[in-house]
C-alpha positions as CSV (number, residue, x, y, z in Angstrom):
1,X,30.3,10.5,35.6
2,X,28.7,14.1,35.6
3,X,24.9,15.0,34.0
4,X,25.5,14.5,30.6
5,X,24.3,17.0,28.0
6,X,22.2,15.4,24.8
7,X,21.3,17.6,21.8
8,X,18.4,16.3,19.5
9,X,18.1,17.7,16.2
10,X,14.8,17.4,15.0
11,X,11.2,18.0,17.1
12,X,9.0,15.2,15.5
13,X,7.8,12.0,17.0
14,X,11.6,10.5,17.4
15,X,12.8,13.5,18.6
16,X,10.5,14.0,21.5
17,X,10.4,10.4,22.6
18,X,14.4,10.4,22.4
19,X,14.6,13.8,24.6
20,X,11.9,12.1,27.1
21,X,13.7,8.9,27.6
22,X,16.6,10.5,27.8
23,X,16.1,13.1,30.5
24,X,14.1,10.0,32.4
25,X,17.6,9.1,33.1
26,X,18.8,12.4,34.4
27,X,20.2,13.7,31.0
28,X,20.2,17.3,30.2
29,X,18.9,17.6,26.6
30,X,17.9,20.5,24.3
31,X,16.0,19.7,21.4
32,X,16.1,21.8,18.0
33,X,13.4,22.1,15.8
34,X,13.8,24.1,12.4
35,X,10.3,25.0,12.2
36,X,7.9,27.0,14.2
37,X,5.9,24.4,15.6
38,X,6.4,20.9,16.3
39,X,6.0,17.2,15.1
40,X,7.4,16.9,11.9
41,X,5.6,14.6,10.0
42,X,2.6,14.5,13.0
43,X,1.3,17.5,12.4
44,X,-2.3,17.8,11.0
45,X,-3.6,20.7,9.3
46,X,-5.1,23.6,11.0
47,X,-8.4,25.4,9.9
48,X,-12.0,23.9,9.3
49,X,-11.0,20.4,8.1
50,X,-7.7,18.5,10.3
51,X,-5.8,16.4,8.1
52,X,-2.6,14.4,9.4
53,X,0.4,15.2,7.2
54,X,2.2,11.6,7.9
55,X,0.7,8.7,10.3
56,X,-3.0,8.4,11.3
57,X,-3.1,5.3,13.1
58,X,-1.1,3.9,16.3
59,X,-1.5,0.3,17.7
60,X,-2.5,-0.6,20.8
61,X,-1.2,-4.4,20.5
62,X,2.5,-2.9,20.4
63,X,5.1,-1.4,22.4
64,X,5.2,2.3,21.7
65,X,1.4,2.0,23.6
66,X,2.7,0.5,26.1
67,X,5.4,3.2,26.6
68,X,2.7,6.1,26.1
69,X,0.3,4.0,28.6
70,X,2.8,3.4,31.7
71,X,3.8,7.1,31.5
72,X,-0.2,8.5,31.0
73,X,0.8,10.0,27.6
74,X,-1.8,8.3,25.6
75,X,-4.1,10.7,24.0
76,X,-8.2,10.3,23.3
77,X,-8.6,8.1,20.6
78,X,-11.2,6.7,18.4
79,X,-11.8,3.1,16.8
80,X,-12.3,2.2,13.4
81,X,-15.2,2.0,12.3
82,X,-15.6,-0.9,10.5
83,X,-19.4,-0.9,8.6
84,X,-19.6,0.7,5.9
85,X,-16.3,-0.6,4.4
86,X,-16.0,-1.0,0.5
87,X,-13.4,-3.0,-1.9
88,X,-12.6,-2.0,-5.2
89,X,-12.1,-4.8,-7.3
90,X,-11.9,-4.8,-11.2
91,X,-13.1,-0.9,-11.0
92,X,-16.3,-1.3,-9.4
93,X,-16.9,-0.6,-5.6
94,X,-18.7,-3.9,-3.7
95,X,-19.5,-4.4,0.2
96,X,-18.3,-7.7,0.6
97,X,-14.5,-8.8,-0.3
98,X,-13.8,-11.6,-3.2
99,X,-12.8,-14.9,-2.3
100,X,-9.5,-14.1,-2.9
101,X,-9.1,-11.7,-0.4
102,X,-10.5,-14.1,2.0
103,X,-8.2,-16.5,0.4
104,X,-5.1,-14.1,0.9
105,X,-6.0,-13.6,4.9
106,X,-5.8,-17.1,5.3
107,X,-1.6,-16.7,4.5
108,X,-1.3,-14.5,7.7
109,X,-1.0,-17.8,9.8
110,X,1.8,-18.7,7.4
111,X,5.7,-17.9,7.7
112,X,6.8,-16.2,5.0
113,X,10.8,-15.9,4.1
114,X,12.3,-12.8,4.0
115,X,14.7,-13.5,0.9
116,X,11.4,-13.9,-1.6
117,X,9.0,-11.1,-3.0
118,X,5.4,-11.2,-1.7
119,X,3.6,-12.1,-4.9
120,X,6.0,-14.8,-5.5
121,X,5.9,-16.4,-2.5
122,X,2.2,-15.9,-2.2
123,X,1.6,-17.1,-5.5
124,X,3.6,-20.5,-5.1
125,X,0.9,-20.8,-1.7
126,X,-2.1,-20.1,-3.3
127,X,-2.2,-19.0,-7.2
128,X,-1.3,-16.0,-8.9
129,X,-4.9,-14.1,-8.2
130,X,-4.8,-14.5,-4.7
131,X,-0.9,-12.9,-4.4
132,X,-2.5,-10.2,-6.9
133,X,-5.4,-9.6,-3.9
134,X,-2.9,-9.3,-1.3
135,X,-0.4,-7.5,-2.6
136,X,-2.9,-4.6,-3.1
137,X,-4.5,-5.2,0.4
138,X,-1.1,-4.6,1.4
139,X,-0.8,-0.8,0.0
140,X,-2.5,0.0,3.3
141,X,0.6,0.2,5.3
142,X,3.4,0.4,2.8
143,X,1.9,3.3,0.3
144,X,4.0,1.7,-2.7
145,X,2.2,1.2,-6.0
146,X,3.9,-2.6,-6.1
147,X,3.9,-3.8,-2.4
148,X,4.3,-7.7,-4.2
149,X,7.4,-6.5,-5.0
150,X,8.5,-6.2,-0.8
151,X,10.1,-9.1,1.4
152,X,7.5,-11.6,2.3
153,X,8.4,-11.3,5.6
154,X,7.7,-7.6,6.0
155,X,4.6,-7.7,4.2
156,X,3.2,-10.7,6.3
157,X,4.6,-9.4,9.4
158,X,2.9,-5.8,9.5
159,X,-0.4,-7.7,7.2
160,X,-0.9,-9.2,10.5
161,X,-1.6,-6.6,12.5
162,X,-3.0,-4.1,10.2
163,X,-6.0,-6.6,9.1
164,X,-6.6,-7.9,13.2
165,X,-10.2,-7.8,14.0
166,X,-11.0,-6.6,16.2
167,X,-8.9,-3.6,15.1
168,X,-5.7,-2.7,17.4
169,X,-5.7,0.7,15.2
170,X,-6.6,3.8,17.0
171,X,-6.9,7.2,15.8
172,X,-5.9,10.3,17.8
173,X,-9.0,12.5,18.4
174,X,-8.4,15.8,16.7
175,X,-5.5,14.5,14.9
176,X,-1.9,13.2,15.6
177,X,-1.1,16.9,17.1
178,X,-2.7,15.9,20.5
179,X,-0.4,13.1,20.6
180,X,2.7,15.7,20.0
181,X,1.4,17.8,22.5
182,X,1.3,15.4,25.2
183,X,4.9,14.4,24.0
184,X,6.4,17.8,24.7
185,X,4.2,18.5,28.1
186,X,6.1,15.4,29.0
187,X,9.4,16.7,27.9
188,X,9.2,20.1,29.1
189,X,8.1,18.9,32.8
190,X,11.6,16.5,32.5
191,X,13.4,19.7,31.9
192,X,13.9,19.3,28.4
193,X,15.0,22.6,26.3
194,X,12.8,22.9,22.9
195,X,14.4,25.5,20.8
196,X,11.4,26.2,17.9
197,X,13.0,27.7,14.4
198,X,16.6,26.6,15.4
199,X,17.9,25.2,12.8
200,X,21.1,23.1,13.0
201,X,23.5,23.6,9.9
202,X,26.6,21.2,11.8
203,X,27.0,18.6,14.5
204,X,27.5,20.3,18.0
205,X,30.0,18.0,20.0
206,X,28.3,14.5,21.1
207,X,26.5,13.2,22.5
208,X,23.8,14.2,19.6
209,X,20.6,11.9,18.5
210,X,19.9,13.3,14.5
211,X,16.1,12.8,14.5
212,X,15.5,14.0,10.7
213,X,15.1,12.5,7.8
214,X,17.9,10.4,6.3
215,X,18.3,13.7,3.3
216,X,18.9,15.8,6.5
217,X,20.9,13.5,8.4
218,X,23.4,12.8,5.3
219,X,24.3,15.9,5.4
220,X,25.0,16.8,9.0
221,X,27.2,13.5,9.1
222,X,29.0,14.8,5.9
223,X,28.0,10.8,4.4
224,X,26.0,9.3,1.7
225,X,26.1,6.2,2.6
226,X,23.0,6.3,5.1
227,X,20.3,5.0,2.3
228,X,17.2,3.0,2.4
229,X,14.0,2.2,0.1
230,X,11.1,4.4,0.5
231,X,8.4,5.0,-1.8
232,X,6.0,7.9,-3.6
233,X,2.7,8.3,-2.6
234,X,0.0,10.1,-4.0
235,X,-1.8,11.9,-1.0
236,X,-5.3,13.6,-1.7
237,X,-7.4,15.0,1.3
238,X,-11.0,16.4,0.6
239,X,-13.5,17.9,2.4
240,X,-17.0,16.5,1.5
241,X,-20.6,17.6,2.1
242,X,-21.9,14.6,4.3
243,X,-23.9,11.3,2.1
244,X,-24.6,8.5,5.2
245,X,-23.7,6.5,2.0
246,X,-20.5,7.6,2.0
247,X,-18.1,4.2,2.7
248,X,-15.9,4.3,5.7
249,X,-13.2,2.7,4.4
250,X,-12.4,1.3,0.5
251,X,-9.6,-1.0,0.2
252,X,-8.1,-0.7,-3.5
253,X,-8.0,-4.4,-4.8
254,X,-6.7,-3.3,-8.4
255,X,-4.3,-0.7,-7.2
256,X,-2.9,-0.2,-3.6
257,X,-4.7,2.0,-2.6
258,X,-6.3,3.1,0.6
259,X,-9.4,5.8,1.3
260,X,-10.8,6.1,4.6
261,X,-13.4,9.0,5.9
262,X,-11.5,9.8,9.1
263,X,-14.1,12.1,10.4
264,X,-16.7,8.5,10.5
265,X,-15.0,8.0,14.3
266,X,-14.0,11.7,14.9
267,X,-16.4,14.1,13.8
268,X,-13.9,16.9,15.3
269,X,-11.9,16.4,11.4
270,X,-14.7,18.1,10.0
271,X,-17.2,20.7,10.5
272,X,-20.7,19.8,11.2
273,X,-22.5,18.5,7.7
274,X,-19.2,17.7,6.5
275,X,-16.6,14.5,5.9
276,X,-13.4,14.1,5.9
277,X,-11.6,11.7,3.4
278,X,-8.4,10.8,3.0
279,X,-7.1,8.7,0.3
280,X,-3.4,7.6,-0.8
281,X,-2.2,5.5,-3.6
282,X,1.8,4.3,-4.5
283,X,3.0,6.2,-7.1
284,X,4.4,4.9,-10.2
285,X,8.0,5.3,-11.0
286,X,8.6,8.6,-12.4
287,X,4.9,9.0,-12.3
288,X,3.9,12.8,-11.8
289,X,1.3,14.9,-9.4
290,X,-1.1,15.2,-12.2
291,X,-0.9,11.6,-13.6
292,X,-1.2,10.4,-9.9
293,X,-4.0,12.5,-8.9
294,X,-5.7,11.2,-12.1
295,X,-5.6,7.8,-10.6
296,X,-6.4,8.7,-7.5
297,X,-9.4,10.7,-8.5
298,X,-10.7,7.5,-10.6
299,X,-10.4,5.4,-7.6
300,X,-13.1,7.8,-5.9
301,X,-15.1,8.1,-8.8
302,X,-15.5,4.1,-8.6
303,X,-16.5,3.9,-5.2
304,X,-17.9,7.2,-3.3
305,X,-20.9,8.4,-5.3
306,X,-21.1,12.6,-6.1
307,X,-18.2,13.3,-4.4
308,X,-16.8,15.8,-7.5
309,X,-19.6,17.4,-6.7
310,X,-20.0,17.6,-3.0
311,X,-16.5,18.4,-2.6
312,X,-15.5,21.7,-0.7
313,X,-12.0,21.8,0.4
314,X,-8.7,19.3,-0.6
315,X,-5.2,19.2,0.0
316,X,-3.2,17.4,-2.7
317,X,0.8,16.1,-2.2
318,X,3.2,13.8,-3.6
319,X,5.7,12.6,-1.0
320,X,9.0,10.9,-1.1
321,X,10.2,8.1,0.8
322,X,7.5,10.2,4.0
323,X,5.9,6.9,5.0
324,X,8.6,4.4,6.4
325,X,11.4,1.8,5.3
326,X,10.1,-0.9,3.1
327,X,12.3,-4.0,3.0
328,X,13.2,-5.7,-0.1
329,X,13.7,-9.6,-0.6
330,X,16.7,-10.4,1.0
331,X,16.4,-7.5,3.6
332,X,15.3,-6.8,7.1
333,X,15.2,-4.4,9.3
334,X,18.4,-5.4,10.7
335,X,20.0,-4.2,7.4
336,X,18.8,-0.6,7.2
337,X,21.5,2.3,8.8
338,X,22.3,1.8,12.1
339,X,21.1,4.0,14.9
340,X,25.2,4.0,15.9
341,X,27.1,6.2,13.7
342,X,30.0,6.1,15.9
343,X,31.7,9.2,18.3
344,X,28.7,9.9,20.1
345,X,25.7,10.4,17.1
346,X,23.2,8.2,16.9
347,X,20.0,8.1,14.4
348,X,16.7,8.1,15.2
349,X,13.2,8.0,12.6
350,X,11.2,5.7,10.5
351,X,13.9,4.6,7.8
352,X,16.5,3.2,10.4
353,X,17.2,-0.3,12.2
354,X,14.2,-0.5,13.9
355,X,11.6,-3.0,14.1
356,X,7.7,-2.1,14.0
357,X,4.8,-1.0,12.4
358,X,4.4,2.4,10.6
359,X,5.3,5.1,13.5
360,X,6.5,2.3,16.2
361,X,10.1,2.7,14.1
362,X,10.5,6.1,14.9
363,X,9.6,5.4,18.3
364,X,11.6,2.1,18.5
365,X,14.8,3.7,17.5
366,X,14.3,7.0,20.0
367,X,14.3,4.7,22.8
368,X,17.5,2.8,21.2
369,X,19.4,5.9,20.4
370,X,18.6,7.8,24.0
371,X,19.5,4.3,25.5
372,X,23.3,4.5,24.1
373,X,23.7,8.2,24.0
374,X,23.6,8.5,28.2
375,X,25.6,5.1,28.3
376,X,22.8,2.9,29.7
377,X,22.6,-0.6,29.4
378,X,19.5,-1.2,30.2
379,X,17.0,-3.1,28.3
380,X,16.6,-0.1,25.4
381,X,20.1,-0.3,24.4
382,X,19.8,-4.2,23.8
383,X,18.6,-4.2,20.7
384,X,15.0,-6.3,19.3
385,X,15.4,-10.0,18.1
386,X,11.5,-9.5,16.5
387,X,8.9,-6.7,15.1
388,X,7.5,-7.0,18.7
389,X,9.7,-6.0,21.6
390,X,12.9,-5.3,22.8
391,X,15.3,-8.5,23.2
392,X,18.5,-9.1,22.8
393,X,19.5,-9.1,19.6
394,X,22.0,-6.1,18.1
395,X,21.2,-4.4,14.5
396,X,24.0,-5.7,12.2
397,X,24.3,-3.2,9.7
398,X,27.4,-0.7,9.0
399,X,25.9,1.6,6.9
């Protein structure tokens, strides 16, 4: 068999990881990116304050580290920091959580079943107020205005890791666009082609990874049927003049909601004398920008004191099924579209059968697509039989 020839459609995270492993193995692969610049979703803002437009976080205690560690692609990052941190329960801000959070924490130990909502399951385990505590601790990672309503399973699974102390979280200093940039270094000294604002309107022949989102990929496979649950989320960034009272973090007991002053562990976010928040709360269904922003706003106005009035720049957005696959009772990630569509495509991003937390799908499922578009059958085509690692277990889906 010759050097095969791999097209990637899309520049983002997945793309960039697919085009890396793939030319690892020898490939020749040209990526195309529809926009001027890439990352997709990684991108941060440019100008005085850096805001990320999708992820913030990546986990040290997974795989996609471990990936960016062997091949020295791990950027500069910062920890949380973890004083100064803030709950909002019953509309009033508080430094120390109830005792049903502390309640809820202790169900992390527990196996929970995948075929049964989160409140329900946690509420049979420990009483209604204590589901109702975790359920909104829980907006942290799934950005849904109802994460009690998600599998059990997938709520306890990622709860785990996203409430570890000590913190596996780490934040990329200067934003996740130092993480991109280290992606397509990589890339480009592999050989890789990047074509910027090359937009791709039909499938060139095979073998071809779609790294897009599942809107985009519909319609270069010419079918509906790839579908999963996503949410809305509220998004609001603002730049503050700097108050040491300011809270680091304030989990949204009474909501799902999340705010956290990024620029606490990377003062690069925001210029000197300054902070950098960024909040997010679910969205209700057919809940608009303004009615969402309302909420949002309230949430600040409970917890971080003056900000109306210190405020000095903000970026306000509400996205659509941006932040991941969310599994429903009865669901796992097994069940989502399957990175195989059959004649030489494959799928790669963060809505497709791929296990992991946050941006660890998209990654999961570049390795598993550039695995089976150059034929390999190495450990990366194999499948995952857990949220953790690559097994031996096959995604089972046809959609």
């Amino acid at each position: 068999m010759g050097r095969r020839n791999i097209t990637v459609i899309g520049g983002g995270i997945a793309g960039l990881v697919a085009s890396i492993a793939a030319a690892e193995t020898g490939a020749s692969v040209i990526v195309h990116e529809a926009h001027g610049m890439l990352g997709g979703r990684a991108r941060s803002t440019a100008g005085d304050f850096v805001a990320n437009h999708g992820p913030h976080a990546i986990y040290t205690d997974g795989p996609m580290w471990a990936w960016l560690k062997d091949r020295r692609l791990t950027p500069k990052v910062a920890r949380p920091r973890l004083t100064g941190l803030r709950f909002r329960v019953d509309g009033r801000s508080r430094g120390t959580p109830p005792a049903t959070f502390v309640r809820a924490l202790a169900l992390l130990r527990r196996r929970a079943p995948h075929d049964v909502d989160l409140r329900t399951w946690a509420a049979s385990r420990a009483g209604d107020e204590v589901a109702a505590t975790l359920s909104s601790a829980c907006g942290v990672f799934c950005f849904d205005h109802d994460p009690g309503r998600l599998s059990a399973a997938f709520a306890i699974e990622r709860a785990r890791r996203a409430f570890r102390v000590p913190p596996s979280a780490r934040f990329p200093v200067g934003g996740w666009t130092s993480l991109v940039d280290l992606l397509a270094g990589r890339a480009r000294e592999l050989g890789v082609q990047i074509a910027l604002n090359s937009p791709v309107d039909r499938l060139p022949a095979p073998p071809v990874i779609i790294a897009t989102d599942l809107r985009a990929a519909r319609r270069l496979l010419g079918d509906d049927s790839p579908h999963w649950t996503g949410t809305r989320t509220m998004l609001l960034d603002v730049g503050l003049v700097f108050d040491r009272r300011d809270p680091t973090i304030v989990s949204d007991l009474d909501e799902a909601g999340w705010a956290e002053r990024f620029s606490a562990q990377d003062r690069s976010l925001a210029p000197t004398g300054h902070s950098l928040l960024q909040v997010h709360l679910g969205a209700r269904r057919d809940e608009g920008l303004d009615a969402a922003l309302v909420r949002i706003e309230r949430l600040l106005d409970e917890t971080v004191a003056g900000w109306r009035e210190r405020e000095v720049w903000r970026r306000r957005q509400l996205v659509t099924d941006s932040s991941g696959a969310l599994d429903l009772p009865g669901m796992t990630w097994h069940d989502r579209p399957t990175i195989d569509r059959g004649d030489g495509t494959f799928l790669a991003g963060d809505m497709v059968a791929a296990p992991g937390l946050l941006g660890e799908v998209a990654w999961a499922s570049a390795i598993e697509a550039a695995a089976l578009a150059v034929g390999s059958d190495g450990p990366g085509a194999q499948g995952w039989a857990n949220d953790a690692a690559p097994s031996t277990v096959k995604a089972r889906s046809s959609r």
